[in-house]
Every structure is written in C-alpha cells, then in structure tokens.
VOKOL-974264 format. One record per atom (N, C-alpha, C, CB): residue number from 0; chain; atom name; x, y, z. Coordinates in pm, 1 decimal, always signed. Glycine has a CB too. Layout:
% VOKOL-974264
resi	chain	name	X	Y	Z
NUM	A	CA	X	Y	Z
...
***
This chain:
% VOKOL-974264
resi	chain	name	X	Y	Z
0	A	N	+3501.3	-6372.5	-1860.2
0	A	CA	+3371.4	-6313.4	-1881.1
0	A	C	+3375.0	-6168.9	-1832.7
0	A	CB	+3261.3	-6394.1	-1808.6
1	A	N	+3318.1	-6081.1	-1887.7
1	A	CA	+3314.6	-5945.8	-1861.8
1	A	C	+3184.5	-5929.4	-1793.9
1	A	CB	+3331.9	-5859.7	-1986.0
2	A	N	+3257.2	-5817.3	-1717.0
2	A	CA	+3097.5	-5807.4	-1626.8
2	A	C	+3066.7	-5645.1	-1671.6
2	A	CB	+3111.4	-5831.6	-1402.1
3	A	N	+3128.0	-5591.2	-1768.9
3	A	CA	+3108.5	-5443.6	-1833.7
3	A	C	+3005.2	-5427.5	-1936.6
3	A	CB	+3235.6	-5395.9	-1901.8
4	A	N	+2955.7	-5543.3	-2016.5
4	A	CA	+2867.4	-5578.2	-2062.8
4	A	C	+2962.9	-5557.1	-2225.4
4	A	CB	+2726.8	-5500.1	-2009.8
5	A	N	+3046.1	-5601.3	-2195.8
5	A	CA	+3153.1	-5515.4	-2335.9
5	A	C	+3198.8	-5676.1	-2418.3
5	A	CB	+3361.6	-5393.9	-2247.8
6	A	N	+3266.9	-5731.3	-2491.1
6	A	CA	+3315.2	-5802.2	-2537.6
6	A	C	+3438.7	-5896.5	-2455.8
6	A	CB	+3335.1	-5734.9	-2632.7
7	A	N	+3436.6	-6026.3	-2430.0
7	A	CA	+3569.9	-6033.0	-2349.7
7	A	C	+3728.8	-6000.1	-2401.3
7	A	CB	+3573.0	-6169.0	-2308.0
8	A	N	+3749.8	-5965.2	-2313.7
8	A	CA	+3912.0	-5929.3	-2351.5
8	A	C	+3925.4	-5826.6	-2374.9
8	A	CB	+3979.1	-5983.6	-2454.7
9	A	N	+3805.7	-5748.5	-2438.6
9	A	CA	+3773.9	-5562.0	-2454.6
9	A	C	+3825.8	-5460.7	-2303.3
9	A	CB	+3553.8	-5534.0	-2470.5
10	A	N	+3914.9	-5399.2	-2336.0
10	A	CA	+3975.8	-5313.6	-2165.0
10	A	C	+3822.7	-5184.1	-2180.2
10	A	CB	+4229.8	-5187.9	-2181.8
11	A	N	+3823.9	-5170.4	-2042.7
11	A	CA	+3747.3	-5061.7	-2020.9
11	A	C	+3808.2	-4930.3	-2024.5
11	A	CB	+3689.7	-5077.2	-1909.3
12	A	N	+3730.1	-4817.8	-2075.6
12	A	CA	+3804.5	-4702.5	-2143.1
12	A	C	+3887.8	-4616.2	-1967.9
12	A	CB	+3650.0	-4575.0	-2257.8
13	A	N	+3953.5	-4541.5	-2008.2
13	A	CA	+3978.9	-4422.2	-1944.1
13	A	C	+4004.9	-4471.2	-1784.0
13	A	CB	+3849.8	-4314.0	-1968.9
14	A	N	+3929.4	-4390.0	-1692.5
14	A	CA	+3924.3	-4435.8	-1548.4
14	A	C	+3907.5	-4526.8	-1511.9
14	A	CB	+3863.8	-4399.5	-1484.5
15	A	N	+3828.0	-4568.8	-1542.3
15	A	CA	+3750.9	-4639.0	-1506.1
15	A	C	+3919.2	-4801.4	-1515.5
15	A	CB	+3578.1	-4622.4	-1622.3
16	A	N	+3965.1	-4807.0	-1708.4
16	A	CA	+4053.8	-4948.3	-1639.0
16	A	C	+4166.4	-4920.1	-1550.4
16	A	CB	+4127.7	-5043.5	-1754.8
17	A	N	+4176.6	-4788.4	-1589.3
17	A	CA	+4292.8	-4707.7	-1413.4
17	A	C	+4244.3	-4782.9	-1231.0
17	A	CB	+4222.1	-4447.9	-1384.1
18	A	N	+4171.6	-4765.4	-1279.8
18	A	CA	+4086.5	-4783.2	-1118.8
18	A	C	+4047.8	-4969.5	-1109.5
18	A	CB	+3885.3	-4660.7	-1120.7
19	A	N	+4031.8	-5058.2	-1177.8
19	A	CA	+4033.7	-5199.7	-1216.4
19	A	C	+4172.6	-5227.9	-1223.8
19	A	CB	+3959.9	-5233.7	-1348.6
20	A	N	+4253.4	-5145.6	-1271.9
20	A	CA	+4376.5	-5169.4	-1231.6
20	A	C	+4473.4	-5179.4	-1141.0
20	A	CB	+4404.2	-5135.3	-1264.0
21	A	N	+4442.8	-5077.9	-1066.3
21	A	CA	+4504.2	-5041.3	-912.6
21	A	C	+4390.1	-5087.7	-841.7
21	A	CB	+4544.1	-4867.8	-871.4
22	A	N	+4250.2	-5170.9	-824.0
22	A	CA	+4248.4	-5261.0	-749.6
22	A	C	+4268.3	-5397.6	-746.9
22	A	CB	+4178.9	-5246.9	-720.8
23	A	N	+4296.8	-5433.5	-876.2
23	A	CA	+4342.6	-5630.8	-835.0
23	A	C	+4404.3	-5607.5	-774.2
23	A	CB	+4410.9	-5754.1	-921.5
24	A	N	+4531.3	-5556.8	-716.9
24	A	CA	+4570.9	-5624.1	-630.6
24	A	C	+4517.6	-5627.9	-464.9
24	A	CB	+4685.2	-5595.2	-649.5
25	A	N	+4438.3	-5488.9	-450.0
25	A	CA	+4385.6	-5557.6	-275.4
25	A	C	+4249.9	-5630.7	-295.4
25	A	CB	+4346.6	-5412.9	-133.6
26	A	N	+4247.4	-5622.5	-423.5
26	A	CA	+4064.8	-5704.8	-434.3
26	A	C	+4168.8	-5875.6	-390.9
26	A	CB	+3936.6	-5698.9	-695.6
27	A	N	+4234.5	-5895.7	-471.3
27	A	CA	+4325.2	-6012.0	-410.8
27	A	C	+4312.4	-6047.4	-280.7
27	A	CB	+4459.4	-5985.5	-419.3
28	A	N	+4439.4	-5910.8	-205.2
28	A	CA	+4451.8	-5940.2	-118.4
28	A	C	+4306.2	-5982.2	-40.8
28	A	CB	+4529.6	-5854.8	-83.1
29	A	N	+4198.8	-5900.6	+8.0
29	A	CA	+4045.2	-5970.0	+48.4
29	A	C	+4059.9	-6073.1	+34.7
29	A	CB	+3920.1	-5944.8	-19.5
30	A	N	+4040.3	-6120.0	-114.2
30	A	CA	+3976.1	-6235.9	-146.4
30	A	C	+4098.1	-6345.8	-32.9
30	A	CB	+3970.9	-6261.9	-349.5
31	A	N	+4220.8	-6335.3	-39.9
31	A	CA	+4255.6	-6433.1	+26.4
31	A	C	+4288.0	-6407.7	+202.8
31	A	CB	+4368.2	-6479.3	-54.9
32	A	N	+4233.1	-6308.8	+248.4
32	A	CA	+4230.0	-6328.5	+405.7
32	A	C	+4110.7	-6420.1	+424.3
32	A	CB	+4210.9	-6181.1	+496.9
33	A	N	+4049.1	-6465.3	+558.5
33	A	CA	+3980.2	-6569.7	+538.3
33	A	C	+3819.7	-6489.1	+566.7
33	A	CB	+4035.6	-6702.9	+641.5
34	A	N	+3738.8	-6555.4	+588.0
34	A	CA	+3634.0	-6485.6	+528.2
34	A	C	+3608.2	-6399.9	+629.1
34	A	CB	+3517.5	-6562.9	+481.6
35	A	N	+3585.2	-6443.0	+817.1
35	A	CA	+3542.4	-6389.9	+907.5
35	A	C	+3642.8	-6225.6	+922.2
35	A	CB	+3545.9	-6505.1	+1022.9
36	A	N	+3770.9	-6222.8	+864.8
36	A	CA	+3836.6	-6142.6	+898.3
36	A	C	+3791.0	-6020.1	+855.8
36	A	CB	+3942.4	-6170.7	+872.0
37	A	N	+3766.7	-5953.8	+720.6
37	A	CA	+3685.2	-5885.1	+665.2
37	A	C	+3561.0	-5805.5	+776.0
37	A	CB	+3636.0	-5981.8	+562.0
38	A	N	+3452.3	-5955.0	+786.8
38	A	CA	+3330.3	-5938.4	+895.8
38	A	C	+3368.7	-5901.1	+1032.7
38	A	CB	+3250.5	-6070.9	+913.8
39	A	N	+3465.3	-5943.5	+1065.5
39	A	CA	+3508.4	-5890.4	+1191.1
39	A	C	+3542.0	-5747.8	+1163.6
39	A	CB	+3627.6	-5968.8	+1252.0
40	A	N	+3643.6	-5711.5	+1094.6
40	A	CA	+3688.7	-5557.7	+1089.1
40	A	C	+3598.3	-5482.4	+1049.5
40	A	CB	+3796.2	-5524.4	+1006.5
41	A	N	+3478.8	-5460.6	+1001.9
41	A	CA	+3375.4	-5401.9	+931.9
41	A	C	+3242.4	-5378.1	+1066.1
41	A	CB	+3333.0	-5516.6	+788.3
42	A	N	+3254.7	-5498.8	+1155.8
42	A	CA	+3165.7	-5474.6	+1235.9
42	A	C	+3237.7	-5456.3	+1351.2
42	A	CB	+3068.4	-5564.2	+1238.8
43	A	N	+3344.8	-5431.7	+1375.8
43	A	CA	+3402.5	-5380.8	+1517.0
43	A	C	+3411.9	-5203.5	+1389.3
43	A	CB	+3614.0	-5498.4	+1609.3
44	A	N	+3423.1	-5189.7	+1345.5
44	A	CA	+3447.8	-5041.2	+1290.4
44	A	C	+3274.4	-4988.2	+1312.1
44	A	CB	+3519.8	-5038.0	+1089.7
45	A	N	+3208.4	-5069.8	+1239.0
45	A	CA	+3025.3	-4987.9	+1309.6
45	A	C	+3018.3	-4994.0	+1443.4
45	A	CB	+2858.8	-5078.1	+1267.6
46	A	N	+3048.3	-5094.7	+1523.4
46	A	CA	+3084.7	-5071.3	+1664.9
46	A	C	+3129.5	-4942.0	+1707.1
46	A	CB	+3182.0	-5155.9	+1701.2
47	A	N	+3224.4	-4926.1	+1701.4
47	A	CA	+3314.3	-4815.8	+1722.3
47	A	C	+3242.5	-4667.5	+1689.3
47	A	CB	+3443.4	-4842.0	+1628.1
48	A	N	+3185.0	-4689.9	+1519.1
48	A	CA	+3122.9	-4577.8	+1494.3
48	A	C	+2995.3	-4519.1	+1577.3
48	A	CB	+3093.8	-4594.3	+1373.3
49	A	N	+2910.0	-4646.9	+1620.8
49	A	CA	+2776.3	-4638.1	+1660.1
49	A	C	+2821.4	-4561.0	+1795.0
49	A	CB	+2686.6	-4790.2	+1671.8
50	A	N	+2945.6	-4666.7	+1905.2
50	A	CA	+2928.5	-4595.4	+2027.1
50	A	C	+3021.8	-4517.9	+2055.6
50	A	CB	+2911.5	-4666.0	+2127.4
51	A	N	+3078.0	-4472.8	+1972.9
51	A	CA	+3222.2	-4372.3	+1979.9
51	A	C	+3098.0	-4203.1	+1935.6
51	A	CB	+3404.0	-4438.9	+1792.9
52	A	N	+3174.3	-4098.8	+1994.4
52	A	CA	+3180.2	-3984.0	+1992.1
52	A	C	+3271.6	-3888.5	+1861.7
52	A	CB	+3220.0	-3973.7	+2119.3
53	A	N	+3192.4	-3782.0	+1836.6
53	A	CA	+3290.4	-3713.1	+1740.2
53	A	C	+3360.1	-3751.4	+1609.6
53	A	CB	+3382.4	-3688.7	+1805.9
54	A	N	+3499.3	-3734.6	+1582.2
54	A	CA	+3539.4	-3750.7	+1478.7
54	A	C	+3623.6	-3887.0	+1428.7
54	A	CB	+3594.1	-3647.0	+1471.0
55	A	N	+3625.2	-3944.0	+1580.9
55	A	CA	+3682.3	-4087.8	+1610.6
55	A	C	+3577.0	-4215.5	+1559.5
55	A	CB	+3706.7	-4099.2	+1785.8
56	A	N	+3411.2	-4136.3	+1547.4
56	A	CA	+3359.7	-4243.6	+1522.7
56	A	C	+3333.5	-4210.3	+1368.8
56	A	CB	+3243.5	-4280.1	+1618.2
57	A	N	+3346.9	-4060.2	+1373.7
57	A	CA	+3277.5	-4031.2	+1235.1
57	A	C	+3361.2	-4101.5	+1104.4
57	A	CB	+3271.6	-3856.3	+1212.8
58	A	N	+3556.9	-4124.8	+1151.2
58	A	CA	+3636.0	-4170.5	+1097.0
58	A	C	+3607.4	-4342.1	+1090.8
58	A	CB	+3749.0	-4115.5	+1156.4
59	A	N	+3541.2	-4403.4	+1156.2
59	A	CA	+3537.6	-4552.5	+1178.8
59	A	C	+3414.9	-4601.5	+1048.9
59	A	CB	+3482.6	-4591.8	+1367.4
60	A	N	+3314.8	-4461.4	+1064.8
60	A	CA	+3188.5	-4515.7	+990.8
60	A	C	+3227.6	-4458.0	+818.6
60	A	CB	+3016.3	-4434.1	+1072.0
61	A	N	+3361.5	-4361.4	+831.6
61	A	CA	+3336.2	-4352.3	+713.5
61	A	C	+3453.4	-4427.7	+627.8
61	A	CB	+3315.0	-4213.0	+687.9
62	A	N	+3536.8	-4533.2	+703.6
62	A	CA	+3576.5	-4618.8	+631.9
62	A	C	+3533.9	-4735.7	+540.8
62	A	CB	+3625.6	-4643.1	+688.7
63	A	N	+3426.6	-4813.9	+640.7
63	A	CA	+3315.8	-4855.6	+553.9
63	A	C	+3227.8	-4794.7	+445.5
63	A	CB	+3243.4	-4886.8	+623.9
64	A	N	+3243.3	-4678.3	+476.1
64	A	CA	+3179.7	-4587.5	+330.1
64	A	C	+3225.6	-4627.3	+203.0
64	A	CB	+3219.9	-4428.2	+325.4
65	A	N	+3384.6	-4563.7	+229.9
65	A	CA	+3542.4	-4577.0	+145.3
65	A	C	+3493.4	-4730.7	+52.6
65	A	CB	+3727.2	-4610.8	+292.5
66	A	N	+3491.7	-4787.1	+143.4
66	A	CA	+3540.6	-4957.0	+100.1
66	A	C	+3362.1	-5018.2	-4.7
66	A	CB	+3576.7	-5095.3	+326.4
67	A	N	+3251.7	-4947.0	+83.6
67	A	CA	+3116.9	-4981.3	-27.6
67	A	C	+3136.0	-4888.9	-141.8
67	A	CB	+2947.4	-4948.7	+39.8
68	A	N	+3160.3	-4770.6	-126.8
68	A	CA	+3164.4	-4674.8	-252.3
68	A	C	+3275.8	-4744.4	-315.6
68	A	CB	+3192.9	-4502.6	-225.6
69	A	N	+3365.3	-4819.3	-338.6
69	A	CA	+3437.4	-4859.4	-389.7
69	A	C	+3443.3	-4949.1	-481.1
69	A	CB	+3480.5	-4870.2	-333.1
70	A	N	+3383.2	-5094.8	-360.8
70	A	CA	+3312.1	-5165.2	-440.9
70	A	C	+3176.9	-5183.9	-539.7
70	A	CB	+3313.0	-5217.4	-385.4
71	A	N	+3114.5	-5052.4	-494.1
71	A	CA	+3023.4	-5028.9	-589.1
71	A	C	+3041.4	-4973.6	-746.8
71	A	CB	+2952.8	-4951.7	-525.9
72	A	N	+3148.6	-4929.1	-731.8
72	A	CA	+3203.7	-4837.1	-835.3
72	A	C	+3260.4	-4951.5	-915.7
72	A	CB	+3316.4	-4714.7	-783.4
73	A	N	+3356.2	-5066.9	-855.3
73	A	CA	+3392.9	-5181.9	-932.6
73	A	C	+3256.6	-5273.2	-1003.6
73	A	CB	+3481.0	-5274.4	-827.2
74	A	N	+3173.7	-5262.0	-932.4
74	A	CA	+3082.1	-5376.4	-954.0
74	A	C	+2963.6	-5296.9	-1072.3
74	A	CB	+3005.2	-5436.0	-780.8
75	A	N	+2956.8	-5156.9	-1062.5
75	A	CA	+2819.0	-5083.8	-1118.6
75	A	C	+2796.3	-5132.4	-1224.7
75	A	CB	+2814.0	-4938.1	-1141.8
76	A	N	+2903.0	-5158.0	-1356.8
76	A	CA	+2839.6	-5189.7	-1437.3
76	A	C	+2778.3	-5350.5	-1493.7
76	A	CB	+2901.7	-5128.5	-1500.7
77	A	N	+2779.6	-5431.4	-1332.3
77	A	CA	+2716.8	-5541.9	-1388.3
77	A	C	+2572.0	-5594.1	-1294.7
77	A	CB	+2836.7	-5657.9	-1396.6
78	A	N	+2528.5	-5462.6	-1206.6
78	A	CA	+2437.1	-5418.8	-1147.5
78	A	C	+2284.9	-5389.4	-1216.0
78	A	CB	+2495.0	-5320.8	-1100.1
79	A	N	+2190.6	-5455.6	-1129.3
79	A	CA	+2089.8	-5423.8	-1196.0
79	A	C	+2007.0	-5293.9	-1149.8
79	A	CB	+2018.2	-5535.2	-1197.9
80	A	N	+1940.8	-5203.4	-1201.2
80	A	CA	+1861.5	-5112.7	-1097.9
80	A	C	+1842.8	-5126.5	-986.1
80	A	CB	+1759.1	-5094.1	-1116.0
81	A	N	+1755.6	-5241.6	-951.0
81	A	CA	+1764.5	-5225.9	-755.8
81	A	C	+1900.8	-5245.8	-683.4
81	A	CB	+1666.7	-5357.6	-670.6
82	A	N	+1983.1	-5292.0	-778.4
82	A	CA	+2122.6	-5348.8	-699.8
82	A	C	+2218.7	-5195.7	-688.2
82	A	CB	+2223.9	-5498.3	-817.6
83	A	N	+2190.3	-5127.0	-800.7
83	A	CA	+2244.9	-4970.3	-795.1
83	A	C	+2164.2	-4864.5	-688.3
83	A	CB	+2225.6	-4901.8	-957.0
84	A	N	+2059.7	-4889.7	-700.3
84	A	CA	+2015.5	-4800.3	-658.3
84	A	C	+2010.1	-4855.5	-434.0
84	A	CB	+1862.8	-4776.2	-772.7
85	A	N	+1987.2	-4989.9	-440.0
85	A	CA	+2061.8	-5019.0	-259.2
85	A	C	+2164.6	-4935.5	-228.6
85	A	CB	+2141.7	-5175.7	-226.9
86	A	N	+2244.9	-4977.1	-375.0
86	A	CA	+2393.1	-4952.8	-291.9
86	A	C	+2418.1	-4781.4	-274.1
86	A	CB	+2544.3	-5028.4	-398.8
87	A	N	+2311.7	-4742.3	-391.4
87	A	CA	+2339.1	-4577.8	-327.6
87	A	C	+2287.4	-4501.7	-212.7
87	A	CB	+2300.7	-4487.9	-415.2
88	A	N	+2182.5	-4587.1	-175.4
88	A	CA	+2106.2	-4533.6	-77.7
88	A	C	+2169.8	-4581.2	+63.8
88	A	CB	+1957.4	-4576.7	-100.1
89	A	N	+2279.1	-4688.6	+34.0
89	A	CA	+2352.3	-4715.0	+192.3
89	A	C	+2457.4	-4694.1	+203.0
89	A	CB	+2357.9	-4833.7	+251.3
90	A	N	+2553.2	-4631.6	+79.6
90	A	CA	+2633.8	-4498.6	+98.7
90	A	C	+2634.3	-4421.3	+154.5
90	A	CB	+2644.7	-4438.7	+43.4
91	A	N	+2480.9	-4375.9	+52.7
91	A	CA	+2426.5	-4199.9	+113.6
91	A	C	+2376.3	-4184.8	+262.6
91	A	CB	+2275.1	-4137.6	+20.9
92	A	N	+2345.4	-4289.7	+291.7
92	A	CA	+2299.8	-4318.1	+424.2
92	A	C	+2394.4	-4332.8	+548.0
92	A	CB	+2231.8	-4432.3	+413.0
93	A	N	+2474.7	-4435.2	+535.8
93	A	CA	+2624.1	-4426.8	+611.6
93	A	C	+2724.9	-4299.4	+618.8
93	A	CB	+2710.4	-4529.2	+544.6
94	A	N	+2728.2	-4234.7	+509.0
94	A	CA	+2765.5	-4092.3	+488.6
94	A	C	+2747.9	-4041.6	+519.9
94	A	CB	+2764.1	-4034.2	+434.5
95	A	N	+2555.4	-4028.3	+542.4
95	A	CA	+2530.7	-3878.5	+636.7
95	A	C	+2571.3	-3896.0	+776.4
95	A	CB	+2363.1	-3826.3	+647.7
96	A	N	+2492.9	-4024.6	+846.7
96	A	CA	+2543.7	-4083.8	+957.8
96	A	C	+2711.9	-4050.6	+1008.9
96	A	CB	+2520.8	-4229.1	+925.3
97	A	N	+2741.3	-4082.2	+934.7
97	A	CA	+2911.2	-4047.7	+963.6
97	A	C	+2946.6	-3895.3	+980.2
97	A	CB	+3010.9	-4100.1	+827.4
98	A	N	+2877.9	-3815.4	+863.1
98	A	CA	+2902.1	-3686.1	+908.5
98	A	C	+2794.6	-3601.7	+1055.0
98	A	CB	+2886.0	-3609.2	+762.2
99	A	N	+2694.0	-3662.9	+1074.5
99	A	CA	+2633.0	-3612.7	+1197.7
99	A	C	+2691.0	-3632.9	+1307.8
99	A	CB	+2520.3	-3654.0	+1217.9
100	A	N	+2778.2	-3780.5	+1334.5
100	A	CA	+2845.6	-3803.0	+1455.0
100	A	C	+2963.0	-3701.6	+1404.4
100	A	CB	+2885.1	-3972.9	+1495.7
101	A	N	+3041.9	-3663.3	+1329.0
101	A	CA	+3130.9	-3612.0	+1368.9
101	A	C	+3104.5	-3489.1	+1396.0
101	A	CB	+3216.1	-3629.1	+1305.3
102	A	N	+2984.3	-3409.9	+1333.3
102	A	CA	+2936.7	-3229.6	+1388.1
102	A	C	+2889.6	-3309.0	+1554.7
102	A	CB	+2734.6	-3115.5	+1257.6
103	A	N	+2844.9	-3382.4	+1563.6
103	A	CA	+2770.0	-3400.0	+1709.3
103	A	C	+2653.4	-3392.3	+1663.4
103	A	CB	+2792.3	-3295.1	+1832.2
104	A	N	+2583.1	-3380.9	+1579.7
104	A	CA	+2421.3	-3390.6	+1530.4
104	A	C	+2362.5	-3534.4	+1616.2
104	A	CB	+2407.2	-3416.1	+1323.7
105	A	N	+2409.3	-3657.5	+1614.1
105	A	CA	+2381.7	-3716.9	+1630.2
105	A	C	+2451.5	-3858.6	+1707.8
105	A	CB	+2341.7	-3693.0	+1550.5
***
C-alpha cells in the first residue's frame, strides 16, 4: 500500500525515492531495536538538552530535531493538515529552543 497517495508499486519521483531509499535501511534498523531503547535515547538527549549549557545541549536538542524533521519528511505525504502542520510547529519549536541554548539566550 502506498502511503504517497500514488498507485502501488508506482516509485516516487526524484528526491524524494533517493531519500526512501537511503532510509530503509535505519528505518529497519529502529524498527528492530526494542521499543524502550529509542524512548530512552530521545529522552536522556532532552535531558541533557534541557539541563546542559551552550553548545553541548544545543547539540543534544538538535538531534531530536534531525530525527522528527526526518521522519516527517518520510511520512508528509500520508499526513493530514493537523498532522503536518504539529509536526511543523515542534520542529520549529525544538529548533529555536536548540538554537537559544546554544547563543545562551536561554
């Protein structure tokens, strides 16, 4: 089943199957570490970001960035408006966050 809204078996044009391509394999890998492992590394990294200083935290919060902008980008086209528009606003949100701890803004 396609989640591109395209025909099955239809490849997606250009970048886009570049980028579906070079992630099966760590979308894989995820899928088979076990579930807590993921949740653990994601919330010891906001940990880190929240009470860490500078560019040490700004680097922690903006890995989780990396990894939602990512999966958002895999998932967008089978997203509905509010589901696009969350995920941009807790990008954009984690993003700025990430860049204020690392100026020291915040």
């Amino acid at each position: 089943m396609s989640t591109r809204g395209e025909r099955p078996g239809e490849a997606a044009p250009g970048m886009r199957a570049a980028v579906e391509r070079w992630s099966a394999v760590p979308v894989v890998f995820l899928h088979r570490l076990p579930r807590w492992t993921l949740l653990v590394v994601v919330f010891a990294l906001l940990v880190v970001g929240m009470a860490g200083t500078g560019w040490v935290a700004a680097a922690a919060l903006l890995a989780p960035a990396l990894a939602l902008g990512w999966f958002a980008y895999l998932n967008w086209p089978a997203l509905d408006t509010p589901g696009r528009a969350l995920r941009a606003v807790a990008l954009g949100v984690l993003t700025v966050f990430a860049l204020l701890r690392g100026i020291g803004r915040f």
